[in-house]
C-alpha positions as CSV (number, residue, x, y, z in Angstrom):
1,X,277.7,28.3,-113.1
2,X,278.3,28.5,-109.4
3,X,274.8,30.0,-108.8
4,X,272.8,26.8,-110.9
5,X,274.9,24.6,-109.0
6,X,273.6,26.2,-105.5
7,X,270.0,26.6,-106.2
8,X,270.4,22.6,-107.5
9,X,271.7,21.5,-104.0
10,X,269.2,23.4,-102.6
11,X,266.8,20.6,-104.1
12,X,267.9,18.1,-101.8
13,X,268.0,17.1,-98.2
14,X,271.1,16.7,-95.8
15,X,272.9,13.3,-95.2
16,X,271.3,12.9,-91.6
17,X,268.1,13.6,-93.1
18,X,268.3,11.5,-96.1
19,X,269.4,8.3,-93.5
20,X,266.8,8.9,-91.4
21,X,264.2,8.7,-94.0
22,X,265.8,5.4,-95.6
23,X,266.0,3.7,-92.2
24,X,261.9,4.4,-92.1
25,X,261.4,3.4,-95.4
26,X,263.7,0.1,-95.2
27,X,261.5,-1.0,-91.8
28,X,257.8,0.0,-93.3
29,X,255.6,-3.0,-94.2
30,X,254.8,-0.6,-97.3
31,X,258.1,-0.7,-99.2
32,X,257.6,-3.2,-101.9
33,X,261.3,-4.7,-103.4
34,X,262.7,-4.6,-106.8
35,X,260.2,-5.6,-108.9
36,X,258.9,-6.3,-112.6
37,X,262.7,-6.6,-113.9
38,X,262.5,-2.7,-114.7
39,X,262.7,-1.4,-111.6
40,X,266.8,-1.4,-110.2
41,X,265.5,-0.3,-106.8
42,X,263.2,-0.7,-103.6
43,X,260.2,1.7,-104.2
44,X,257.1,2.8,-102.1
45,X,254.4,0.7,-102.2
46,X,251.7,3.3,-101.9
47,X,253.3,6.3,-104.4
48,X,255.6,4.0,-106.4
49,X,258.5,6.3,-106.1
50,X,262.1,5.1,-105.7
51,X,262.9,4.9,-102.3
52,X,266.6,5.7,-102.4
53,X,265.6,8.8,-104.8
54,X,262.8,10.3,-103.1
55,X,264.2,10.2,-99.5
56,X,266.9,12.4,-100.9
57,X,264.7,15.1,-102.0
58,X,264.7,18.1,-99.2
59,X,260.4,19.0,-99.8
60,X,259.3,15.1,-100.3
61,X,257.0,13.3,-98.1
62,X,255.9,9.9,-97.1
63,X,252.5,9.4,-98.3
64,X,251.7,7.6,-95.1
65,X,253.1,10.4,-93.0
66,X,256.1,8.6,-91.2
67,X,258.3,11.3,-91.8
């Protein structure tokens, strides 16, 4: 169980890395807020993806390139 648990963290990005991502994010004129009722959080404007969810992910990338 150990070894799923590993290769699962391996999926996401450190702490520093994840903040510095969200701080972009949170200051780009792209970032649209919770909208249509069914989304719970702020999301990208261009991809659509949750912002707090794909900052977190260690291979994700802006679509616009800021980081």
């Amino acid at each position: 169980m150990s070894g799923i648990l590993d290769r699962f963290k391996q999926l996401y990005a450190d702490e520093k890395t994840t903040n510095k991502r969200l701080e972009i994010c949170n200051n780009c004129e792209e970032k649209k807020e919770k909208w249509l009722l069914i989304f719970t959080e702020d999301s990208c404007g261009i991809c659509k993806c949750s912002i707090p969810k794909k900052t977190k992910l260690k291979f994700s990338q802006c679509p616009i390139q800021k980081w």
